[in-house]
Residue, then its C-alpha position, 0 to 999 in steps of 0.5 A: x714129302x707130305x704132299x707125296x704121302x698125301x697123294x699116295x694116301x688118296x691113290x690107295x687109302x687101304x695102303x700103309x705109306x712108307x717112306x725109304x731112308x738111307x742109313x745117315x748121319x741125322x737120318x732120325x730129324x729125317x724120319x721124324x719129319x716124314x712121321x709127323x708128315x703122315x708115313x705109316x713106315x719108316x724104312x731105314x736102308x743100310x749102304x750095303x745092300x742095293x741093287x746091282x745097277x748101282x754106280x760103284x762110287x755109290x756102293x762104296x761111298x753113300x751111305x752108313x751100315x744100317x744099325x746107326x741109322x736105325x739106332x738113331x731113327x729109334x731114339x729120335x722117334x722116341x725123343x719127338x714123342x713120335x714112336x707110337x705113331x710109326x713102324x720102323x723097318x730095316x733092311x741093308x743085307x740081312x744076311x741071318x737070324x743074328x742080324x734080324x735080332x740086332x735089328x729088333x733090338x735096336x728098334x725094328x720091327x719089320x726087316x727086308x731080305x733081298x740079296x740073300x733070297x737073290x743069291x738062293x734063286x741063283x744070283x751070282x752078284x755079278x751086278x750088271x742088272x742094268x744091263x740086260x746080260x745078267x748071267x743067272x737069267x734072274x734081271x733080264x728080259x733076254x729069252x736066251x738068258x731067261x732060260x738059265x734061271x733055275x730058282x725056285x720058291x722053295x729055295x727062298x722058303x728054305x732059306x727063311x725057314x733058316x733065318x727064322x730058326x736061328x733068330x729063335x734059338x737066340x730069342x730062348x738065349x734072351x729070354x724072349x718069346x715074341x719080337x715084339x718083347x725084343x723091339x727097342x730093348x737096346x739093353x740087351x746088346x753087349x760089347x764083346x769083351x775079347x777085343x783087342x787093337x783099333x776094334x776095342x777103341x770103337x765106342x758103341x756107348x751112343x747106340x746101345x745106351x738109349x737115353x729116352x727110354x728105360x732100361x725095359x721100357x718098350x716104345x713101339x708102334x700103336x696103331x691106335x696113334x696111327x697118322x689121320x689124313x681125315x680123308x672123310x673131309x675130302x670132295x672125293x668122299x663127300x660129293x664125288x663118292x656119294x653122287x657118283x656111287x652108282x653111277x660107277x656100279x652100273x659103268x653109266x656116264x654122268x657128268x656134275x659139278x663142283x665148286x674148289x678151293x686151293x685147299x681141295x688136294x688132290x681132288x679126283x684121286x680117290x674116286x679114280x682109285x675107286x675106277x682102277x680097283x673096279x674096272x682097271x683101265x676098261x672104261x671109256x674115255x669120258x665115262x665119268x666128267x667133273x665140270x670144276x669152277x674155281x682154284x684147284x689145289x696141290x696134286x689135282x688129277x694125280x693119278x686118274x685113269x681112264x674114264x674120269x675128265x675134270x675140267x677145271x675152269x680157274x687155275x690149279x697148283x703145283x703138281x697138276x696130273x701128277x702121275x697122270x694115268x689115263x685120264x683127261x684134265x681140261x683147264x681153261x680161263x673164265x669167260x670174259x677175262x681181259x690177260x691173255x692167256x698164253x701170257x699168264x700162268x694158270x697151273x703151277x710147278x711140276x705139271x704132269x710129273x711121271x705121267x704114263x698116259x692120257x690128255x692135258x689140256x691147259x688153256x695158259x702158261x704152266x710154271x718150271x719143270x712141265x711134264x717132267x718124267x712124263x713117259x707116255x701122256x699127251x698135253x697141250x699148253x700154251x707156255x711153259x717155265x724153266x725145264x720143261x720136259x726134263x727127263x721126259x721119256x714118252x709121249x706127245x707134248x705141244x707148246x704154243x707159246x714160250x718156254x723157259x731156259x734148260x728145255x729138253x734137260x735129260x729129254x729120251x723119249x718122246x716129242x715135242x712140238x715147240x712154236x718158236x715165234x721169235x726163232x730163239x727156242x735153240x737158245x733155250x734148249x739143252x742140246x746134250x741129247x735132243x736134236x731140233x728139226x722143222x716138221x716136214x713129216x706127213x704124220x707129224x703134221x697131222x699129229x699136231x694139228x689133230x692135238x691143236x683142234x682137240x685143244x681148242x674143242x675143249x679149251x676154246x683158246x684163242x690162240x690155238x683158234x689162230x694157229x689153226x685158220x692159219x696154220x700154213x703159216x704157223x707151221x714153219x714155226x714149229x720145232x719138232x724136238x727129239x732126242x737122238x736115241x729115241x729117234x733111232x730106235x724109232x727107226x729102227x722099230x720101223x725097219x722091223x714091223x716092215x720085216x712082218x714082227x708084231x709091234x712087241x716083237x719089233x721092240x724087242x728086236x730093236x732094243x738088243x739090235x741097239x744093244x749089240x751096236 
């Protein structure tokens, strides 16, 4: 969790970084964890909210009503010495101005409105929003249903307008000119006295009585406690920053070096920040390469866009192109190195976990669960652990050596193409939604190789040098591995750009087709 918020810090160092927690039982250890980890926000979650795609055994099973998470989360803090150094925010249903008052007395000072505002804009709660059918036209791509939506802004303008009256009117009956008077101030909170039965058994005493605090004592946010990452430390600020400064004003291509350690996290993260917020995803590939000598450390490349290459020659640690974006990594072994590299491991756990686009090359073996939930890059590797490509949902992955157990778990979308020397790959596959064929296909032959020959340019690897001189042979002991759904709408995508529909159009056509079988 603290690498996360790390990352995140360096993606966009303008954010506050704020972490969701479900409303639990000891949800406060949690959060005090997750502040000292660095979060600006902690988001306390009540069980009743949620969105309309959920499981019925979630809505009614996980989960607590937000204020004992949020009582607790609030008296954790204060206890850890911790407050100050966070906002907590709640949400869960707030349904009026009375419960954004009991939320601020209990400890919050931000609240999320979702269901409510839904319902003004039309919603009719008939929680199918994962299914495309919803009858309002609100969580839906379908046009015909889109056309029912009748919401407007002002509907959910009016309605807070409603909720910032009502609080009003109950902070004049406390005593109380601004929310933050009221944030903490538990004391104020009273068990109504015309209670009778199983209601007036329930004791409250845990939530209203803060033990921490004083009576009127307020313990809240600082923002001069606020988390310093000391991001000023970093070589995207100290040397990719300054070097490249204007470079990245004129869009001119440069290329510099830079020596790393196992502590540089998630190096090339801010400067690519700095790529996005100027240019989007408009420069060209390679405008801006990072030659890297030495150990990269956690979270090295997450998130780069399109422009930036690092070529890393050593090894890196886990999370390696997380959340890969458009740009390209390169890794590969130093010259003169006696291990083969399809034998040893040179990146760690969870390479290119959530990738949406761009190249990974990496000459050597990657550790357990590669290109987990990659939904659209392109990698190259020579071996990999256990899980690879779990949840994988797009792009293109070649392995050109082993793979661990629980490969293609949960796999729908995209390829792989396997090399399975020993013919054992079946073995180690979960075949729930994958199937595995030989490589027949023109276009997936040249595919391969294409990616192969790139490799090797980049990498020079010894192996994919061989495979290419003689790729004849090799070829036959390929697995192209697919997942069955993806597989037909693939087809089905096909038939419908033969029809003469653009390639959006076809999609679409062949999702509802899909829909309707």
């Amino acid at each position: 969790m603290e690498q996360l918020i790390y990352d995140l810090k360096n993606s966009n160092r303008q954010a506050r970084i704020t972490v969701k927690l479900v409303s639990e039982a000891g949800v406060g250890t949690v959060a005090a964890g997750v502040a000292k980890a660095g979060a600006q926000v902690v988001l306390i979650s009540g069980y009743d909210g949620g969105t309309g795609a959920a499981p019925s055994s979630s809505i009614h099973n996980a989960g607590l009503p937000w204020e004992l998470g949020l009582a607790e989360t609030h008296q954790t803090l204060i206890m850890n010495g911790l407050r100050n150094k966070v906002r907590i925010e709640t949400d869960g249903k707030l349904m009026s101005g009375r419960d954004v008052a009991i939320a601020a007395l209990l400890g919050a000072e931000e609240f999320g409105f979702a269901t409510a505002p839904l319902v003004t804009l039309g919603c009719v709660m008939m929680r199918v929003c994962n299914l495309d059918t919803c009858p309002a036209g609100i969580a839906t791509q379908n046009p015909e249903l889109r056309k029912r939506f009748a919401g407007k802004p002002e509907y959910v303008e009016n309605f807070m307008r409603f909720i910032a009256e009502e609080l009003r009117e109950y902070m004049a009956k406390l005593g109380c000119r601004t929310i933050d008077e009221m944030v903490g101030r538990s004391d104020l909170l009273k068990v109504r006295e015309d209670l009778s039965g199983r209601e007036k058994e329930i004791d409250l005493s845990r939530i209203l009585n803060n033990p921490f605090a004083g009576p009127k004592e307020k313990v809240t946010f600082d923002p001069k406690q606020v988390y310093d990452f000391e991001l000023e430390k970093t070589k995207d600020e100290k040397i990719l920053l300054k070097q490249l400064k204007n470079a990245l004003e004129t869009r001119q291509r440069r290329i510099i070096d830079v020596e790393l350690t196992n502590i540089d996290r998630s190096f090339g993260t801010i400067f690519g920040s700095e790529i996005t917020r100027k240019y989007d995803d408009t420069l060209e590939d390679d405008t801006f390469i990072v030659k890297c000598t030495g150990a990269g450390g956690q979270s090295f490349g997450a998130f780069i866009p399109k422009g930036l290459t690092l070529e890393l020659v050593g090894d890196s640690n886990d999370y390696f192109g997380k959340g890969l974006s458009g740009g390209k990594l390169v890794v590969c072994t130093p010259t003169g190195v006696n291990y083969k590299q399809d034998e040893n491991i040179i990146i760690g756990n969870v390479a290119l976990y959530g990738a949406t686009s761009g190249k990974a090359f990496i000459n050597g073996v990657a550790g357990e669960r590669f290109c987990v939930r990659n939904s659209g890059a392109t990698a190259v590797v020579e071996g990999v652990g256990d899980h690879g490509c779990e949840y994988m949902t797009g792009g293109r992955v070649v392995i050109l050596g082993k793979t661990g157990k629980n490969f293609a778990a949960g796999m729908s979308g995209g390829i792989a193409y396997v090399l399975d020397e020993d013919n054992d790959l079946y073995t180690r596959t979960n075949k729930e939604m994958v199937f595995s064929e030989s490589i027949s296909n023109k276009y997936d032959v040249m595919e391969l190789k294409e990616m192969i020959q790139e490799h090797v340019a980049l990498t020079n690897s010894a192996k994919g040098k061989e495979i290419l001189d003689n790729f004849s042979e090799y070829l036959p002991k390929f697995k192209k591995i697919m997942p069955y759904d993806y597989n037909r709408m693939m087809m089905a995508i096909v038939q419908m750009e033969e029809k003469g529909l653009s390639s959006e159009q076809a999609q679409i056509e062949a999702f509802y087709a899909s829909t309707r079988d």
